[in-house]
Biopython code that builds the backbone (N, CA, C, O; Angstrom):
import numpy as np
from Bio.PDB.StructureBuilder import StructureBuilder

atoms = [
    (1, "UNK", "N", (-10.777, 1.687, 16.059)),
    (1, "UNK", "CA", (-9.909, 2.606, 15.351)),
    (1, "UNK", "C", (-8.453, 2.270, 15.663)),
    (1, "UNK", "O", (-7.637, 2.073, 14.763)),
    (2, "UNK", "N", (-8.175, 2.216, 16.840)),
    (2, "UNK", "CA", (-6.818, 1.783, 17.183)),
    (2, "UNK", "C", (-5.972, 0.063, 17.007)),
    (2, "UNK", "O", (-4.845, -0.432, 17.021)),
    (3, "UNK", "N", (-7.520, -0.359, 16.834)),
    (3, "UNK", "CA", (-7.091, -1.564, 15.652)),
    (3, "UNK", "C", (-6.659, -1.970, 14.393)),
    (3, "UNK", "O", (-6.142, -3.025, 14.027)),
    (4, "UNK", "N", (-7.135, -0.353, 13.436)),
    (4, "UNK", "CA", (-6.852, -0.608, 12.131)),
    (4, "UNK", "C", (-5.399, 0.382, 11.731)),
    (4, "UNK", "O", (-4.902, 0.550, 10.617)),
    (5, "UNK", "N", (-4.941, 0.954, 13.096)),
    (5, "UNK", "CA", (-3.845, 1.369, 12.949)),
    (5, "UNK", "C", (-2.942, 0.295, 13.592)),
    (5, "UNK", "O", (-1.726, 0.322, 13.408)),
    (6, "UNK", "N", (-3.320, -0.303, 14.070)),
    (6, "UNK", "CA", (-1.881, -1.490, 14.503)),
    (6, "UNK", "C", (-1.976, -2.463, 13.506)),
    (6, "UNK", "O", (-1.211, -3.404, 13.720)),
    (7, "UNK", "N", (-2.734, -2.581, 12.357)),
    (7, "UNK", "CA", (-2.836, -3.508, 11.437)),
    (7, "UNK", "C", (-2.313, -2.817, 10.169)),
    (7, "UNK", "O", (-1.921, -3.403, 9.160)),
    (8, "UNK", "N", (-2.374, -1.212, 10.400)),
    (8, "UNK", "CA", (-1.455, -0.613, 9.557)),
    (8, "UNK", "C", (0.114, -0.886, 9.483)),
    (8, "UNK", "O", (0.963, -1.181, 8.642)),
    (9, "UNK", "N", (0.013, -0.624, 10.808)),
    (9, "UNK", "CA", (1.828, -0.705, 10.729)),
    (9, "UNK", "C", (2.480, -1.774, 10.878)),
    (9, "UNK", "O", (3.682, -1.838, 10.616)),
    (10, "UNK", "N", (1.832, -2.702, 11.290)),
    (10, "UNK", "CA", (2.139, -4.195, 11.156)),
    (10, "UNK", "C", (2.575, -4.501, 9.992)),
    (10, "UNK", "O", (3.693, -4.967, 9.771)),
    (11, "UNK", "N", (1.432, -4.176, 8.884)),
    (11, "UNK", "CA", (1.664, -4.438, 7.620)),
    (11, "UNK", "C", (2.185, -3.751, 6.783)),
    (11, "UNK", "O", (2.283, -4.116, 5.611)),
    (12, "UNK", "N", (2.703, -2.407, 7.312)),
    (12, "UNK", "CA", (3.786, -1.793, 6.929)),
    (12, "UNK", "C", (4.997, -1.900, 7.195)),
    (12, "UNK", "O", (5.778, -1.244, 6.506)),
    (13, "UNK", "N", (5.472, -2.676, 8.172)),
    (13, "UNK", "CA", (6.301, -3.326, 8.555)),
    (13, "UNK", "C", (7.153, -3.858, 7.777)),
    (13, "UNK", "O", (8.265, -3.537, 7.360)),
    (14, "UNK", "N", (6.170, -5.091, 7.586)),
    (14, "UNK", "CA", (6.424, -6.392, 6.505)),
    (14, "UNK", "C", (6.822, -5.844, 5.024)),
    (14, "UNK", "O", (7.837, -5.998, 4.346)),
    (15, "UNK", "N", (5.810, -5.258, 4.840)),
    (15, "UNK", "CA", (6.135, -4.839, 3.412)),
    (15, "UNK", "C", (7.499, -4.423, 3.421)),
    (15, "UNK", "O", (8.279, -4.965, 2.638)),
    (16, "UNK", "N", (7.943, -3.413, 4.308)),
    (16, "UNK", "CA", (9.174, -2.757, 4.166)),
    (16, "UNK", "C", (10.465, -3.620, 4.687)),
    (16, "UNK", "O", (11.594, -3.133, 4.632)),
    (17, "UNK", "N", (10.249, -4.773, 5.135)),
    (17, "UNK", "CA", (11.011, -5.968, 5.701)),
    (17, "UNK", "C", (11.316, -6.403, 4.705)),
    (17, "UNK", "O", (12.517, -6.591, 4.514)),
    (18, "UNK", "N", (10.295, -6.758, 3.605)),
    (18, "UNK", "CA", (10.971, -7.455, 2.285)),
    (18, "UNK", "C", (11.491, -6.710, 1.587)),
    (18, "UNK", "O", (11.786, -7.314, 0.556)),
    (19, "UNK", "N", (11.875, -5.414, 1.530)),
    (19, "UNK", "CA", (12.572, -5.035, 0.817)),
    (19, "UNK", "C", (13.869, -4.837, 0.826)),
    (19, "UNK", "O", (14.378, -4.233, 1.770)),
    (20, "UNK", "N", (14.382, -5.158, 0.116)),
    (20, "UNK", "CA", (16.525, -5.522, 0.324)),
    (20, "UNK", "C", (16.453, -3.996, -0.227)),
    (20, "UNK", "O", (16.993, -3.474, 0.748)),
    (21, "UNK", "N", (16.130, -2.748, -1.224)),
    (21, "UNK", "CA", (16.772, -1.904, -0.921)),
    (21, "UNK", "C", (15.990, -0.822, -0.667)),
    (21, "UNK", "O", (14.817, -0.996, -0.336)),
    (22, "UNK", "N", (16.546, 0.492, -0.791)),
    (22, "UNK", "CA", (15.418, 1.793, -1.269)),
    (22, "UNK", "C", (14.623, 1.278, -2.306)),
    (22, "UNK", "O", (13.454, 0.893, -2.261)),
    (23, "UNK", "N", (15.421, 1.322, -3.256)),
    (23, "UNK", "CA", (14.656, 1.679, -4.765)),
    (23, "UNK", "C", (13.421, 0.290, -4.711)),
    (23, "UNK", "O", (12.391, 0.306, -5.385)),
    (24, "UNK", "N", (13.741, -0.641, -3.933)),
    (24, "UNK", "CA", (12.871, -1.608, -3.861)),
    (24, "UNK", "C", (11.350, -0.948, -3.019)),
    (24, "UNK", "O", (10.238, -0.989, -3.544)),
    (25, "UNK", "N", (11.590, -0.451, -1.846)),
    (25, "UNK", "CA", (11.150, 0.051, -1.744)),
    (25, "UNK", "C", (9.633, 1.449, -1.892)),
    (25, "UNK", "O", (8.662, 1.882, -1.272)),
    (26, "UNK", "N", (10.384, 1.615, -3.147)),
    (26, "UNK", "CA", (10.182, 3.163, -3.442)),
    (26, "UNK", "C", (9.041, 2.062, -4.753)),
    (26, "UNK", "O", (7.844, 2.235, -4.980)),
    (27, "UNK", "N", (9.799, 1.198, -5.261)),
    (27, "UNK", "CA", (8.729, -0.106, -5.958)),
    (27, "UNK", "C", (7.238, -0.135, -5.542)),
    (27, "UNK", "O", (6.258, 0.232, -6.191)),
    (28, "UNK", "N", (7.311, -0.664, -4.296)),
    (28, "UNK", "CA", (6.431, -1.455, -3.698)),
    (28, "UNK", "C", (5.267, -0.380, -3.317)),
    (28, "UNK", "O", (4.060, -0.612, -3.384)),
    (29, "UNK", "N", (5.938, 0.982, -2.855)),
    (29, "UNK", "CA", (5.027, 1.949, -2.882)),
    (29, "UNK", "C", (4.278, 2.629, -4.072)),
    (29, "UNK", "O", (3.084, 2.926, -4.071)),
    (30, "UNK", "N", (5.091, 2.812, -5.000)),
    (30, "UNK", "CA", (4.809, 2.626, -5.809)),
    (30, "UNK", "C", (3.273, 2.174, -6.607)),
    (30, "UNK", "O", (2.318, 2.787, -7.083)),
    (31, "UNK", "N", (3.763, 0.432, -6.393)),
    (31, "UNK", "CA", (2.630, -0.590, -7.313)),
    (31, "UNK", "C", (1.704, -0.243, -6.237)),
    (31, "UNK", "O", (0.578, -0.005, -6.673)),
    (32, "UNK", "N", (1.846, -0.114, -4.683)),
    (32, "UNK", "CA", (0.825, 0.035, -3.879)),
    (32, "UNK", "C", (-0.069, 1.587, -4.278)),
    (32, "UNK", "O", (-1.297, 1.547, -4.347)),
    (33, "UNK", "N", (0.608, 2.762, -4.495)),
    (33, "UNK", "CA", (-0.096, 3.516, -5.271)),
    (33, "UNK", "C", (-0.973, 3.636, -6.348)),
    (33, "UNK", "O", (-1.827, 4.514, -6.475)),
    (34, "UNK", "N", (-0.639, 2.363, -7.424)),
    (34, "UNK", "CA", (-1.161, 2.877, -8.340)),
    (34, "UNK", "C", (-2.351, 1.021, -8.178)),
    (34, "UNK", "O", (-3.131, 0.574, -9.019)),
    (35, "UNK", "N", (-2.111, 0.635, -7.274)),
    (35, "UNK", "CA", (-3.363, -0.451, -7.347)),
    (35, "UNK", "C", (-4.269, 0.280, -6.548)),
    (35, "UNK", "O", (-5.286, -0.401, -6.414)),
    (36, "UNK", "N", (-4.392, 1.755, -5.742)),
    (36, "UNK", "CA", (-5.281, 2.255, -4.929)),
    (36, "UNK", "C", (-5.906, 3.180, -5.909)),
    (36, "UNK", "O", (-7.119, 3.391, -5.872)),
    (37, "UNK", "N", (-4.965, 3.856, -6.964)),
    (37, "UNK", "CA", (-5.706, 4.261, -8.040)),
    (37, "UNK", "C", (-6.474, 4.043, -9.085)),
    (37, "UNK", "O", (-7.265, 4.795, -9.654)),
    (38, "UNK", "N", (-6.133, 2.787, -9.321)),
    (38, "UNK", "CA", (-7.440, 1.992, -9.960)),
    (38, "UNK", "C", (-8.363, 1.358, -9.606)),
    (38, "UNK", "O", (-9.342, 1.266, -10.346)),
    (39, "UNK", "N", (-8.327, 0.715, -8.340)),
    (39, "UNK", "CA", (-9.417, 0.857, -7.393)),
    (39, "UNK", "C", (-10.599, 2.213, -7.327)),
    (39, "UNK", "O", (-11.828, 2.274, -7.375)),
    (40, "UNK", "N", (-9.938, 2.805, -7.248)),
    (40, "UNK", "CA", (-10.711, 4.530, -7.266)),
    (40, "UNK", "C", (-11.492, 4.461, -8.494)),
    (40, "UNK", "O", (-12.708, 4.430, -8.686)),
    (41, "UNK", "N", (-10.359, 4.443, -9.381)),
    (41, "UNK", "CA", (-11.146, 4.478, -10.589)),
    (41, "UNK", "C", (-12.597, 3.434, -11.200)),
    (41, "UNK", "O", (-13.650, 3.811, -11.715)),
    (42, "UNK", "N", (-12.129, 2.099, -10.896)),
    (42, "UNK", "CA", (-13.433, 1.235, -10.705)),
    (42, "UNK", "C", (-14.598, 1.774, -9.901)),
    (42, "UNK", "O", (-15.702, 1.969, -10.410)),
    (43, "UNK", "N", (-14.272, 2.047, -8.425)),
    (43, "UNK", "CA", (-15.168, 3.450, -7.650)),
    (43, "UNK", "C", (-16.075, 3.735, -8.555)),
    (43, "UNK", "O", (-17.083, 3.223, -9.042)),
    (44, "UNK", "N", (-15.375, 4.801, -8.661)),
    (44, "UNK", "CA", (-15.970, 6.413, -9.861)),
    (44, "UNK", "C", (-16.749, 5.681, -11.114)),
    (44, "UNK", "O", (-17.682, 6.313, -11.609)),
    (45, "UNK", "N", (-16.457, 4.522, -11.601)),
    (45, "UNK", "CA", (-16.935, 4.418, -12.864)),
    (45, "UNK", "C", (-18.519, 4.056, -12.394)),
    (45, "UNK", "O", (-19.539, 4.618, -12.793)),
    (46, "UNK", "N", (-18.416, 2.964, -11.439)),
    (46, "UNK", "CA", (-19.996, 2.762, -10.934)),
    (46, "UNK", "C", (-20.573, 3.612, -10.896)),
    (46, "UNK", "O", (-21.643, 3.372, -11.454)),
    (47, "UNK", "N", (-20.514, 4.903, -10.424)),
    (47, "UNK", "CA", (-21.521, 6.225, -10.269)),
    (47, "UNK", "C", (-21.997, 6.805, -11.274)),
    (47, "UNK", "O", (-22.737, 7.778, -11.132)),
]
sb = StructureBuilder()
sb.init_structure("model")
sb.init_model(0)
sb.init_chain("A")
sb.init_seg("    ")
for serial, (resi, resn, name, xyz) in enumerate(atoms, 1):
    if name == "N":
        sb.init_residue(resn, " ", resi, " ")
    sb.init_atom(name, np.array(xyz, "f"), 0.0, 1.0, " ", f" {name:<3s}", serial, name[0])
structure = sb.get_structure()
């Protein structure tokens, strides 16, 4: 467990390293939101 949180923030890190601004930022969370929502949605459709 305390492995997949240091691999969290590691890689939250980075992500937020490449970003030169907020709004870049606010991007990346963003596309990262909505690729977890269609993921879901692929999910749900199998059932």
């Amino acid at each position: 467990m305390r492995l997949s949180y240091s691999l969290a923030l590691f890689f939250s890190v980075i992500a937020l390293a490449g970003c030169e601004t907020v709004q870049g930022a606010g991007q990346d969370i963003s596309n990262a939101g909505d690729a977890i929502t269609e993921e879901s949605r692929e999910v749900q459709s199998e059932f």
